[in-house]
C-alpha atoms as one frame of an Amber mdcrd trajectory, in Angstrom:
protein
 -16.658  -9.361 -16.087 -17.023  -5.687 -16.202 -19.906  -3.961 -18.659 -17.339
  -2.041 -20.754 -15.880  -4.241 -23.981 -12.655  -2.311 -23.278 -12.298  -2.335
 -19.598 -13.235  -6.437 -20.152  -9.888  -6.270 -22.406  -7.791  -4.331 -19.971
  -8.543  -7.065 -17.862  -7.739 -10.005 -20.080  -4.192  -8.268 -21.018  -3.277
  -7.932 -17.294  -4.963 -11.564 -16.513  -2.857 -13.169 -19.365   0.375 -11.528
 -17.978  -0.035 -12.796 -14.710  -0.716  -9.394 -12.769  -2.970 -10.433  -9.171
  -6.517 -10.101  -8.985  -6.199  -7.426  -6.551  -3.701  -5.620  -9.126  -6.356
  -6.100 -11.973  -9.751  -4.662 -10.147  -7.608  -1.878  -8.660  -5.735  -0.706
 -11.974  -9.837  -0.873 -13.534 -11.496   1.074 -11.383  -8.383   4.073 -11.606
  -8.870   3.664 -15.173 -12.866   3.705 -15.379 -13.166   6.585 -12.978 -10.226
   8.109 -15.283 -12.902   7.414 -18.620 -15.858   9.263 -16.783 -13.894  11.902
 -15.596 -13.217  12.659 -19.349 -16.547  12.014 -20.377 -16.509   8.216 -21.517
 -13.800   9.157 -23.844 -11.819   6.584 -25.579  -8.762   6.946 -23.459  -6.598
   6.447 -26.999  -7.829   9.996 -28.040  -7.251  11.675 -25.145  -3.783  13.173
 -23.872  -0.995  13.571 -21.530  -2.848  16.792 -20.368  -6.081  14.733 -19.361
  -4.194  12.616 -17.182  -2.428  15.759 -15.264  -6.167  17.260 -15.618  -7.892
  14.259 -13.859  -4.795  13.709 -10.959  -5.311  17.666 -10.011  -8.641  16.748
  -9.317  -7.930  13.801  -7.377  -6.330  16.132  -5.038  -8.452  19.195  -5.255
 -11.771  17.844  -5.397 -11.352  14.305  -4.008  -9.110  15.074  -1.571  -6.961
  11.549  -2.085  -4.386  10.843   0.105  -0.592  11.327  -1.951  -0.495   7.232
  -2.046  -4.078   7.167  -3.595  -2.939  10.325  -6.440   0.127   7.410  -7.164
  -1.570   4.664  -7.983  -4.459   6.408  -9.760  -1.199   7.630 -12.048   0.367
   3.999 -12.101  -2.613   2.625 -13.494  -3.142   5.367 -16.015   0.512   4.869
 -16.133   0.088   1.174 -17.234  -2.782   1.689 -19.670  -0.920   4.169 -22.025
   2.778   2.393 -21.771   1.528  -0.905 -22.036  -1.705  -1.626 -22.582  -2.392
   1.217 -25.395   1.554   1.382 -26.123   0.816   5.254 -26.342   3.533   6.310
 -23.927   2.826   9.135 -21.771   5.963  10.613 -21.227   6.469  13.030 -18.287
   3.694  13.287 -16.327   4.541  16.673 -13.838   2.234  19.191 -14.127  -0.547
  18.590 -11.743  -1.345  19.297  -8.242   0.137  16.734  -5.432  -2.012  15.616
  -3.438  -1.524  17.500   0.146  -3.342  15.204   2.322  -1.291  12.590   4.278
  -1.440   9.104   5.385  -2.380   8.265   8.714   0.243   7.700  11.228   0.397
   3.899  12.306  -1.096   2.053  15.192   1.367   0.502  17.107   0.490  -2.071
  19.593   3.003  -2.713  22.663   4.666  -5.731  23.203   2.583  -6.202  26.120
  -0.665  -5.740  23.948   0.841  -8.078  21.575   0.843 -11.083  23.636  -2.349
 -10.977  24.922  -3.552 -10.902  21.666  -1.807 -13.931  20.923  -3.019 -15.673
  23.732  -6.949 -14.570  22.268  -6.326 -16.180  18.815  -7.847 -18.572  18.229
  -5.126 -21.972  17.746  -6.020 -22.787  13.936  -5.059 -18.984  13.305  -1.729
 -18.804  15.754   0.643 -19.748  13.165  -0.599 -16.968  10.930  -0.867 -14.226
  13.685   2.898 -15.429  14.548   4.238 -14.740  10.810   2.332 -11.394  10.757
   4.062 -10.147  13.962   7.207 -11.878  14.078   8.049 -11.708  10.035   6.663
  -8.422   9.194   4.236 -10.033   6.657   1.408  -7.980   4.687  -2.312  -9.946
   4.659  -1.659 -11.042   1.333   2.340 -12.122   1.781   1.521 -14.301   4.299
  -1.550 -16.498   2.269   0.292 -16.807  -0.452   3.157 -18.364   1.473   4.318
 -21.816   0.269   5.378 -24.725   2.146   8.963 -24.166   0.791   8.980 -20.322
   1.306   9.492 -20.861   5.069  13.249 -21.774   6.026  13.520 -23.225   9.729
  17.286 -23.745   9.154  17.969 -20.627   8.014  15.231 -18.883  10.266  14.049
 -17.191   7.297  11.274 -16.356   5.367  10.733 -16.011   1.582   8.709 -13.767
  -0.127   8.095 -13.828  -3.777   6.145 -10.989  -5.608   5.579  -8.823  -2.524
   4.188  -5.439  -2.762   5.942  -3.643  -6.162   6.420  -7.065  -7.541   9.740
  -7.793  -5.192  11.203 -10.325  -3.581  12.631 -10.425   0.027  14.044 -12.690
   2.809  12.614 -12.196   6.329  13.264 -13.217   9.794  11.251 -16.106  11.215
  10.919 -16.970  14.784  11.944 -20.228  15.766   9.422 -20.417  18.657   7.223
 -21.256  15.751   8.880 -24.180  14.556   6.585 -26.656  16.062   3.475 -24.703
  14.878   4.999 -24.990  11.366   5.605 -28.352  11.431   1.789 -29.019  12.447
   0.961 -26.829   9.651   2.939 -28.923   7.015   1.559 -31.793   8.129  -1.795
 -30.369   7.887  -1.277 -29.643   4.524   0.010 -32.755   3.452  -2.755 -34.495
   4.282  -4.417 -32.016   2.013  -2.733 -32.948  -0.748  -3.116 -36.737  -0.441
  -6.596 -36.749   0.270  -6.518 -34.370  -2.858  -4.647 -37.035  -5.533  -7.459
 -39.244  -5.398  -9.611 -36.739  -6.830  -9.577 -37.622 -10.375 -10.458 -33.942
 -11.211  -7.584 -32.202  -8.859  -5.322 -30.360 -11.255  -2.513 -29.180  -8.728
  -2.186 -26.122  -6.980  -2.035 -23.291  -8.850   1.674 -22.017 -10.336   2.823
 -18.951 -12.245   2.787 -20.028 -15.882   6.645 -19.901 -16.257   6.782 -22.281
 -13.740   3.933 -24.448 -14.761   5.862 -24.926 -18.074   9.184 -25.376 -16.608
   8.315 -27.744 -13.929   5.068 -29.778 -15.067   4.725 -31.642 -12.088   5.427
 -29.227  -9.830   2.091 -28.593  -8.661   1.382 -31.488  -6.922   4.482 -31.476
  -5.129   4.324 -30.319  -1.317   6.808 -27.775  -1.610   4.397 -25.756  -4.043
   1.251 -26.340  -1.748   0.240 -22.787   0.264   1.059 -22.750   3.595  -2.548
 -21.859   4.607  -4.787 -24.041   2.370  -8.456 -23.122   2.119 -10.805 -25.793
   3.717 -12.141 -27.235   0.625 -11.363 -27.140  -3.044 -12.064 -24.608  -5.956
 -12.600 -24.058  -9.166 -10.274 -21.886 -10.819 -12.306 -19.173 -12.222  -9.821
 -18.119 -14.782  -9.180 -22.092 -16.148 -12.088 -23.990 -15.038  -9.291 -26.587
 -12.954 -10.144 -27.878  -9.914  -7.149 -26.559  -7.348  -7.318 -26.050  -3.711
  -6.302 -22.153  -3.075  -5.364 -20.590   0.085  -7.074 -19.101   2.715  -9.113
 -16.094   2.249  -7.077 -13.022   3.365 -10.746 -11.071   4.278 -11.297 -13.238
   7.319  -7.945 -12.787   8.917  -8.592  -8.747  10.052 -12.166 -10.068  11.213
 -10.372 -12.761  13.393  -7.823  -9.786  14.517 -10.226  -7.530  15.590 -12.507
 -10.299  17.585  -9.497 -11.205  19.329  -8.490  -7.946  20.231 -12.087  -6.998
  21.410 -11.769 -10.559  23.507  -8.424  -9.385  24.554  -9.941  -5.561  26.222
  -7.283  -3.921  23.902  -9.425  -1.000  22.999  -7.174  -0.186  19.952  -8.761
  -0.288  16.814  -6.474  -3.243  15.053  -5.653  -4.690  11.857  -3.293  -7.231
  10.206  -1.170  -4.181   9.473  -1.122  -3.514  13.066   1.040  -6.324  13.565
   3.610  -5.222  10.555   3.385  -1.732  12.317   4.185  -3.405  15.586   6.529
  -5.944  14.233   8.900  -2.619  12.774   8.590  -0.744  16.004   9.536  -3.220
  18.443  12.761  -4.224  16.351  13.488  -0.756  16.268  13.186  -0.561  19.893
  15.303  -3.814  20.273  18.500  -2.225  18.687  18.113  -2.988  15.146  19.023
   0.008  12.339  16.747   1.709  10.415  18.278   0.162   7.267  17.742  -3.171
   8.531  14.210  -2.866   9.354  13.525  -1.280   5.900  14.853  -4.412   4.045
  12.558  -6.729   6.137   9.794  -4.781   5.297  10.353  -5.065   1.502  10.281
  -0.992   1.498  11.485   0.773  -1.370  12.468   3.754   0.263  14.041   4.132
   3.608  12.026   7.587   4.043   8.919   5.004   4.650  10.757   3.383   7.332
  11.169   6.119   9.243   8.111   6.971  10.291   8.661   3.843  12.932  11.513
   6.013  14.633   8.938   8.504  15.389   6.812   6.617  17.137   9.415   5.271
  19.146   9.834   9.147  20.558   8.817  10.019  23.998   6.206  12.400  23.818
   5.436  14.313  20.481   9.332  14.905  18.882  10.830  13.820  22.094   9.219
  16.850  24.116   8.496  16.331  27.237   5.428  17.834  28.247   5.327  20.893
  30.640   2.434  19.029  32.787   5.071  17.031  34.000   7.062  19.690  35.435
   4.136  20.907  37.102   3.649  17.239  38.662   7.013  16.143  39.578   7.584
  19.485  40.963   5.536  19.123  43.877   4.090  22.635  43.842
């Protein structure tokens, strides 16, 4: 736990209501660096002008990229409205952060298969649902068995980024691969019932409550099972979680290193990729921005961009020169 009694209790309140780990230590650190900015404050006593006060330095001093300002102000956001019930109200007036994200590395199609042909097998499945589904890091781990629909050719995605849902497209060249993987798991799970100890895999607490048995069903198993079983940290139960989503850009970038790509790679390469190439293939910019999960179709667009010959479409003047034959 963290040293502060109330950062400890910031925690709890998110931790009972179900927010993600990753949700929970990124929401505390906003809020502690928020608390030193203003001194070690009580955060209760302290105003709507602190926060604007502490975001204008985020931009000025820090230099935070405009996505970092944002969720500095959603977790400050969060603490006042919910956690303090102190609503904020309009928070305006501070200085927006100027500095902006980096533009995307795209890997061609080309690239793309020979990085597939570098992974190694146990990790194929997952590479495939990266690149051909779109999938974040932390979408894809937390898949279930049930979330992916070979009928349909569809994936599920519950509680992506924002807390939405979303269907996906799923290759079918990966239907054998996911019928390996099932299998795989299966034999998880029975090896797993004969542990008197095994308390099921773990299930949001609506659903725990609604459907009892649920988590010992292979439906609710992840997709990508860790290698050896847990204990819950939060409950003390013995579950088997899925697979830790820090390996998976290590295994990327070995691969790509194997592969000679001399891009520097990520599993958010293959998202990247995965939205350029369908872009290139015909599909609308409305379409990909749905199978991304994106709120806004202005974070699409960056992909059409890319897809530009040349900066804006501008052909360069070298080329003249070249194909002129002076």
């Amino acid at each position: 736990m963290y040293q502060s009694p109330f950062l400890n209790e910031v925690s709890d309140f998110m931790t009972v209501r179900r927010y993600s780990k990753r949700t929970i230590q990124t929401y505390i650190t906003w809020i502690r660096s928020y608390i030193l900015f203003c001194d070690k404050q009580h955060p209760s006593k302290l105003t709507m002008h602190d926060v604007e006060r502490y975001l204008t330095h985020l931009a000025v001093k820090r230099n935070v990229a405009a996505s970092t300002q944002s969720v500095a102000l959603n977790s400050l956001m969060f603490l006042y409205n919910k956690f303090l019930d102190q609503p904020l109200g309009d928070v305006s007036v501070f200085k927006r952060s100027k500095k902006q994200a980096k533009l995307p590395m795209v890997l061609t199609q080309a690239e793309v298969k020979l990085l597939f042909e570098n992974i190694p097998f146990q990790y194929k499945l997952l590479f495939g649902l990266l690149y051909g589904s779109g999938l974040r890091r932390m979408e894809a781990v937390r898949l279930r068995t049930a979330d992916i629909d070979v009928d349909l050719k569809q994936v599920k995605v519950w509680n992506g980024k924002g807390f939405k849902h979303r269907f996906t497209t799923l290759a079918v060249e990966l239907t054998p691969m996911i019928k390996t993987q099932i299998d795989l798991v299966e034999s998880y799970l029975i090896k797993d019932k004969k542990n008197k100890n095994f308390a099921g895999v773990w299930m949001p607490n609506a659903l725990d409550r609604k459907h009892r048995h649920a988590n010992k069903l292979l439906a609710w198993q992840y997709l990508f099972p860790a290698s050896r079983l847990s204990v819950d940290p939060q409950t003390g139960c013995v579950r088997r979680h899925h697979l830790d989503e820090s390996m998976i850009n290590k295994v990327i970038k070995k691969s790509g290193q194997s592969a000679g790509i001399g891009k520097i790679i990520s599993s958010h390469t293959l998202r990247h990729s995965f939205a350029t190439h369908l872009l290139q293939s015909g599909a609308d910019i409305r379409t990909v921005q749905q199978q991304l999960g994106h709120s806004d179709v202005k974070t699409t667009e960056i992909y059409t961009h890319i897809l530009k010959q040349g900066a804006d479409g501008v052909k360069s003047p070298l080329s003249h020169l070249f194909n002129s034959g002076a």
